[in-house]
N, C-alpha and C positions, 0 to 999 in steps of 0.2 A: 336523521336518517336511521331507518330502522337494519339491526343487525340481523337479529334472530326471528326468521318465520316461519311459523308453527302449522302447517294441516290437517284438519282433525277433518278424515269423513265421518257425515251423521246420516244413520238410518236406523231408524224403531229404538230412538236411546233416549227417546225423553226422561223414562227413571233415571238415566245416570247425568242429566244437566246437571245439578244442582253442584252433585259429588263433584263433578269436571269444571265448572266455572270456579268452585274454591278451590282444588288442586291447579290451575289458570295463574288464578291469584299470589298465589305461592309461587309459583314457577317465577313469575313476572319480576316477583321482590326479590329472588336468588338471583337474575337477571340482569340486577341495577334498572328494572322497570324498559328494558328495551325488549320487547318482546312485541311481537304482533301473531295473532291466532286469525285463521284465517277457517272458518265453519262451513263444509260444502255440506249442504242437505241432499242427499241423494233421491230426490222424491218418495222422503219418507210419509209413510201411511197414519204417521201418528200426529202427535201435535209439536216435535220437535223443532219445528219453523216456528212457529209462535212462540215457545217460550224461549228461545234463542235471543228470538227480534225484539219479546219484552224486555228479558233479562240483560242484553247487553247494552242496553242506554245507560245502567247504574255500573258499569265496569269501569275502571279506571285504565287498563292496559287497552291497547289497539285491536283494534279487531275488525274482520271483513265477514260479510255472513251473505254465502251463494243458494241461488235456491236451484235446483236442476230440473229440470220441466218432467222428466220422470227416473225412474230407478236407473242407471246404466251402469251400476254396480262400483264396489271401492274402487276399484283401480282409475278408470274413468273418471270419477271423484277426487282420487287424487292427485291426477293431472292437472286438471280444475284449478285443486289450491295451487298446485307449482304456479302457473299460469299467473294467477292472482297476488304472486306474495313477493314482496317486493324487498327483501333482506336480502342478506350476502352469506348465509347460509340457511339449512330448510331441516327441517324435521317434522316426520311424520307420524301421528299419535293414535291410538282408537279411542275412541266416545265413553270406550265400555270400562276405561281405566284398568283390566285388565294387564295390558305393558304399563308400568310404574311409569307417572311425569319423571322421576329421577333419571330413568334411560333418559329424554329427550334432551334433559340440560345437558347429557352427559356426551350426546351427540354434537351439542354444541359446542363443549368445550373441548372435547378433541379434535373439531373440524378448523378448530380456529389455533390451537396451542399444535399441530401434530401436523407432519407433511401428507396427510392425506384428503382424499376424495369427496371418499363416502363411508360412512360409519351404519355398522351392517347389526343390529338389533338379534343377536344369537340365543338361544334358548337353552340354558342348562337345566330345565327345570320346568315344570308346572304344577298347578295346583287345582286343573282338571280334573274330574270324575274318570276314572279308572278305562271305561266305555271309549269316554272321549280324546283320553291320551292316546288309547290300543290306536285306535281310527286315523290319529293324527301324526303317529309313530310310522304307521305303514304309506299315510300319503306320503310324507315326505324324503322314507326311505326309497318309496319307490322312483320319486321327484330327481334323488339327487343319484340314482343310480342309473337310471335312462335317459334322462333331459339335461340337469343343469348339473356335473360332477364337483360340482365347487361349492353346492348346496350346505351349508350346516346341518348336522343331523338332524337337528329339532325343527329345522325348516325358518324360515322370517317371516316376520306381519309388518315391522316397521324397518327404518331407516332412515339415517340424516346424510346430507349431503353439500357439497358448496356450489357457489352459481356456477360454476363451468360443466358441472356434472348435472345440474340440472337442465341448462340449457340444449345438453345432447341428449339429455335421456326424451326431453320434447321435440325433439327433430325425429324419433324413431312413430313416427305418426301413423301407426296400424291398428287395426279392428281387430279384434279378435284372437289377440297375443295376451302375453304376458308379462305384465308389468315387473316382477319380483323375475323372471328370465332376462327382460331388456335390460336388468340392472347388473348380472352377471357378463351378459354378452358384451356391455360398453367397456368393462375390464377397469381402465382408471385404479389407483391407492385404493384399498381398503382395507377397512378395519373390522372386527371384530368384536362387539361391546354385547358380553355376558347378562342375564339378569332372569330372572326366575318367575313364571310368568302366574300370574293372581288369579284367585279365582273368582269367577263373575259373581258379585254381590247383588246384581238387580238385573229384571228383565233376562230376554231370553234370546242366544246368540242368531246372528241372523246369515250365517255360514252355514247353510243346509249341506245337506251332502248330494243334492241336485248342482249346487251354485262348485262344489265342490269337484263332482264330474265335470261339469262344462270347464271352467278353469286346466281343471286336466289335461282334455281335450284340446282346448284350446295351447294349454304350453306343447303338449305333441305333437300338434302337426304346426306349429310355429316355427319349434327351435330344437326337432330333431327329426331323423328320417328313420326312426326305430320302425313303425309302421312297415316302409319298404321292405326292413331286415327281415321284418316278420316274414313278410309275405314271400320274401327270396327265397328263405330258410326252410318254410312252409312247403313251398312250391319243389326244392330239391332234396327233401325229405319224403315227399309225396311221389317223385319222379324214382327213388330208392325202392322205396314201401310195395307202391304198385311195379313196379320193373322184377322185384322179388316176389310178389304174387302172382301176377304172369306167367313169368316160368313157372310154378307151381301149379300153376292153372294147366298149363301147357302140358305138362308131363302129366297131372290128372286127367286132365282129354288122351294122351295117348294110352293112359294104362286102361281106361274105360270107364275111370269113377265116376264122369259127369255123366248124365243121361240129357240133360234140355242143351241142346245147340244153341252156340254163344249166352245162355245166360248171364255165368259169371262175369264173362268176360264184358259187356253191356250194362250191368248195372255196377261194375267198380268204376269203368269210365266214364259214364254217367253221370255215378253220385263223386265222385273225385272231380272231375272236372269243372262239374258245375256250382259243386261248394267251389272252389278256388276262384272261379270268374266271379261269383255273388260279391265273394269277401275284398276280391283286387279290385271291383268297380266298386264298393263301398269305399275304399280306401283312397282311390283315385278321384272320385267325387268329392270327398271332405278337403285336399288339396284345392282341386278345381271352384270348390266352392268359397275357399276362402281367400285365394286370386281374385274370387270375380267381387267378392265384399270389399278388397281393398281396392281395388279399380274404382269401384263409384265413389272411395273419397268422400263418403259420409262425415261428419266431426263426431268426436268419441262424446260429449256430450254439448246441451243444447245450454246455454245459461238463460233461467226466465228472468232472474234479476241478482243486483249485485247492491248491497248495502253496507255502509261504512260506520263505525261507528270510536267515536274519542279517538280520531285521524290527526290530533296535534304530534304526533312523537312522530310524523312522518315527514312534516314540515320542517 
């Protein structure tokens, strides 16, 4: 019976298999060899399915290797491995070795020695380029100051958990959310496990700042109603602004300053007005829109196949 299983999403990481099957290997021996890695291929573009599929016939530790019939992105990916992994607690790693295997043993050992949950992967540290820190200092300040308040500064990429906290976190069965918010909102023990994050040795991260926006988006109108705020805020600062140029207006129409009848007063409420309808039926659509995605109950991803490979430590 396997203890410890491991989810690693892979997308565009074929350079770093090599690096990550020997860091595997090591894990596995720190382990006592109970260790199962469970590999979801996010339909990557490269050849990281095949040297996966080659590479793990000659592994010694357990391992399951998912293929996804296309991209549907990490989070989706690593529901996948939750889904598939069959230990009594879970950790979750990136491809790119970037988060140290050391974090993930170390998820294990507090999930099992410590009365907690879920052991939450915090970032004191990196070892990004300057560019790429600035970028990722501001997403996450802004993350944990609008969406999820309990956010760590440096923001999370991983975490380990035990089956009970797994099993709820797969009950929250929605499109178009956030994984790394759903882990906040179930609440459960958590911890806190430090470590300083590396800098990518190979290949090139595949965290656009497109995939970046949508993630955003997507935790905003999930798991807050700051939008609404805006638009309240907006709308009774705008009702102030123009209520105050009005009478100004007004008292300009009396002293004689205006010369064109109703001008002013036609193009403030105008252009006031109908930026404010543009921006609240934007904002009322992206709600409406993501209602009507969880309605039709698509599955977060498709699995085209599922392959097993040295399945004795399971028996």
């Amino acid at each position: 019976m396997i203890t410890n299983s491991l989810v690693i999403p892979v997308y565009k990481n074929e350079l770093n298999i090599p690096s990550l099957l020997e860091a595997l290997k090591k894990m596995d021996t720190e382990l006592s060899n109970d260790l199962e890695v469970i590999f979801v291929v996010d339909g990557s573009p490269d050849r990281s399915y095949e040297i996966l599929k080659h590479s793990l016939t000659n592994e010694l530790f357990s391992s399951t290797l998912i293929l996804l019939s296309k991209n549907f992105g990490s989070f989706p990916a690593i529901r996948a491995g939750l889904q598939a992994a069959s230990g009594e607690f879970f950790a979750v790693m990136a491809a790119d070795l970037q988060e140290p295997p050391e974090l993930a043993i170390e998820f294990f050992k507090s999930l099992k020695n410590e009365l907690i949950d879920v052991a939450i992967g915090t970032r004191d540290g990196r070892a990004d380029p300057f560019l790429s820190q600035l970028a990722s200092n501001l997403f996450w300040n802004f993350y944990k100051k609008y969406i999820v308040h309990e956010m760590p500064s440096g923001g999370i990429d991983v975490f380990g958990c035990n089956k009970a906290f797994r099993d709820q976190l797969l009950k929250l069965d929605e499109s178009h959310s956030s994984l790394i918010a759903q882990i906040f909102w179930l609440g459960f023990r958590r911890k806190q496990v430090y470590y300083k994050r590396q800098e990518r040795q190979l290949g090139v991260s595949a965290w656009t700042l497109k995939k970046k926006v949508t993630y955003m988006m997507d935790s905003i109108f999930s798991f807050t109603d700051l939008p609404i705020k805006m638009l309240t805020r907006l709308g009774a600062a705008g009702i102030v602004f123009f209520g105050i140029t009005g009478f100004v207006t007004f008292i300009s129409k009396l002293m004689g300053l205006i010369a064109v009848q109703g001008y002013t007063a036609t193009f403030l409420a105008t252009g006031f007005f109908g930026a404010i309808n543009l921006f609240g039926l934007g904002i009322i659509g992206s709600y409406a829109w993501r209602t009507y995605e969880n309605t039709k109950a698509r599955p977060l991803s498709i699995i085209l196949s599922v392959e097993e490979f040295n399945d004795k430590l399971k028996k």
